[in-house]
C-alpha positions in Angstrom: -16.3 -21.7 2.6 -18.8 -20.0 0.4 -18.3 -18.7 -3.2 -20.2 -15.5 -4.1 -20.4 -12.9 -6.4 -19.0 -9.6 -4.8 -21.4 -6.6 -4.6 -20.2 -2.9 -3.5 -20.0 -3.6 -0.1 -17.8 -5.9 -0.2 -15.2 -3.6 -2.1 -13.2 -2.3 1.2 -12.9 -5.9 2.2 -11.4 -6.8 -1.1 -9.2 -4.1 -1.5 -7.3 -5.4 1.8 -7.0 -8.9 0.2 -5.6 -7.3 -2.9 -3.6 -5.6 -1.4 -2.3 -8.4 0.8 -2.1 -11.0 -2.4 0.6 -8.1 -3.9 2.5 -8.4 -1.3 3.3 -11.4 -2.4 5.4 -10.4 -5.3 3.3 -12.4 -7.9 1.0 -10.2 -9.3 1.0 -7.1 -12.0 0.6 -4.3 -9.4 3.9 -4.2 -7.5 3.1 -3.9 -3.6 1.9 -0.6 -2.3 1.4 0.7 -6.5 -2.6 0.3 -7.3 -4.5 3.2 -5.9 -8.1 2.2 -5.5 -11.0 3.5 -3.2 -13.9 1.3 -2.0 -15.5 3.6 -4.1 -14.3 3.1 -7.1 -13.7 -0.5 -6.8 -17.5 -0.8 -5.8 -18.5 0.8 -9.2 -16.2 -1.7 -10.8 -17.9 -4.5 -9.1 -21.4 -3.6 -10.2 -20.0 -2.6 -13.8 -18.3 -6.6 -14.0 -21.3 -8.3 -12.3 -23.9 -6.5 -14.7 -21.7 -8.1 -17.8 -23.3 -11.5 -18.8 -20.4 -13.2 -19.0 -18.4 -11.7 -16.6 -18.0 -11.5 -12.7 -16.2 -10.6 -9.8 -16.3 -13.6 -7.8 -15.5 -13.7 -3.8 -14.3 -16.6 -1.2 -15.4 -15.9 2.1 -15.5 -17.7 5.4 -18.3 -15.9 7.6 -17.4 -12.2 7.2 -13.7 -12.6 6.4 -13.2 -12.3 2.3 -10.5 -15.2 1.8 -10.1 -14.6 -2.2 -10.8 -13.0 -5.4 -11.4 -14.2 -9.1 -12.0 -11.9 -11.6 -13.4 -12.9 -14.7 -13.8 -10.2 -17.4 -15.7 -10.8 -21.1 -15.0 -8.5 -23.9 -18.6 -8.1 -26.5 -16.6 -8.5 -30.0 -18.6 -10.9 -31.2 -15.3 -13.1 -32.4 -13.6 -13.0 -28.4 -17.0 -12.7 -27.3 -16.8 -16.3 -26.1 -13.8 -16.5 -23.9 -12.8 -14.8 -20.9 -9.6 -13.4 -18.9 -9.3 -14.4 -15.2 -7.2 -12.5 -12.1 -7.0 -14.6 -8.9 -5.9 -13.2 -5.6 -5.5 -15.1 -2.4 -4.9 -13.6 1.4 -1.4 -14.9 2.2 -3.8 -16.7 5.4 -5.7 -18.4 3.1 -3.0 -19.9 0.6 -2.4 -23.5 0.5 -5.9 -24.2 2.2 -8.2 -24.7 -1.1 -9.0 -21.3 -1.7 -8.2 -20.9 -5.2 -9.1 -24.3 -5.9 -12.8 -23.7 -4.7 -12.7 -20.4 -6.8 -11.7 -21.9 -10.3 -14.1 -24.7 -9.3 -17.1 -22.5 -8.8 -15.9 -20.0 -11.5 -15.5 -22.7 -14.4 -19.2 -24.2 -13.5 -20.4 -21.0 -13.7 -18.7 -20.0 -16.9 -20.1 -23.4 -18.5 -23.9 -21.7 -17.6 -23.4 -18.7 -19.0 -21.8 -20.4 -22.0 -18.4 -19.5 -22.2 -15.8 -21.8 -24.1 -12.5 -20.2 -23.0 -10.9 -19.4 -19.8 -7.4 -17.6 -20.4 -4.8 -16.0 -17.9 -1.4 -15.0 -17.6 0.9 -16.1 -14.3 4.3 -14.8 -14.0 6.6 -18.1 -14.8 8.6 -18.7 -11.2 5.0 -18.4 -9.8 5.4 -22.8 -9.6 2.7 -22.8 -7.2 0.1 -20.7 -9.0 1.2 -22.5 -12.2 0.7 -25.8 -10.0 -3.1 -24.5 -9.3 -3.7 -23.8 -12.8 -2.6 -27.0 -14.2 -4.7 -29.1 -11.9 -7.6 -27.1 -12.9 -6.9 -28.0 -16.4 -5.2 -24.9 -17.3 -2.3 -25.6 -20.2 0.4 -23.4 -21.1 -0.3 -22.3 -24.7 3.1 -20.1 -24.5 5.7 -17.8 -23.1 5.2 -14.0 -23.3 9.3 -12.9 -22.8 10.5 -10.0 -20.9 6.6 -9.5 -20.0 7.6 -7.9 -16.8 10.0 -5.4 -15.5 10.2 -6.5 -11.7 13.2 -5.5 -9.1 15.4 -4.7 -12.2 14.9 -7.8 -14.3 12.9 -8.6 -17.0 10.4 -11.5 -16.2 8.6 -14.0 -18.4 4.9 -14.9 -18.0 3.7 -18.3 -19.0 0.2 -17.6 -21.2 -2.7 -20.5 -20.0 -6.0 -21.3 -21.4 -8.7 -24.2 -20.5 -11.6 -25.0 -22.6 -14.0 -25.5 -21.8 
């Protein structure tokens, strides 16, 4: 398994892997609800991977894209040194290291470019993405109530952070 930044072409392969990890019922877009193009998610790539301090990070396994990390840096200079992370797995890859190989490569690479915070939000049934988190030194610094509307409930989302 290698761990790369993404580039544009990558962005069709990506989109099917994000679209996959929504299925799973975990994430913010509800399955079938983000519109994207490999267009516009290629522009988004370059526009991530051209920030300092922030990247759009890929799994892959010959040609097949396994996962996804996001890691987006705002420039206010007081935030300026932390950074918010979106993980997506194919629902092939989970349980075989995949995000585990991400946040490793991620939070090494985050050290070089000298960021001191790595924050995320994970919806709280999620036990097996909050699992993930905490072995990577991720804590749970709250809980953000009735975060989420999903299937006609309200849903809370556990808040995580690791310094680093």
């Amino acid at each position: 398994m290698e761990i790369r930044k993404a580039t544009n072409r990558d962005a069709e392969d990506i989109i099917f892997v994000m679209s996959n990890a929504e299925e799973s019922g975990f994430m913010l877009f509800a399955p079938g609800e983000r519109k994207v193009t490999p267009e516009s998610l290629g522009k988004l790539i370059e526009l991530i991977n051209s920030q300092t301090k922030s990247g759009m990070f890929i799994a892959t396994e010959g040609d097949r894209i396994l996962g996804y990390m996001i890691v987006q840096n705002e420039k206010p200079q007081r935030i300026a040194h932390r950074a918010y992370i979106v993980i997506g797995v194919h629902s092939d890859s989970r349980g075989k290291g995949v995000g585990n190989a991400l946040f490793t490569s991620v939070i090494s690479w985050a050290k070089q470019v000298e960021l001191h915070r790595l924050e995320l939000t994970v919806i709280a049934t999620n036990e097996v993405a909050v699992h993930l988190y905490k072995k990577m030194g991720f804590e749970i610094e709250g809980v953000k109530k009735d975060s989420l509307f999903i299937d006609g409930q309200y849903v809370d989302e556990y808040y995580m952070s690791r310094l680093l």
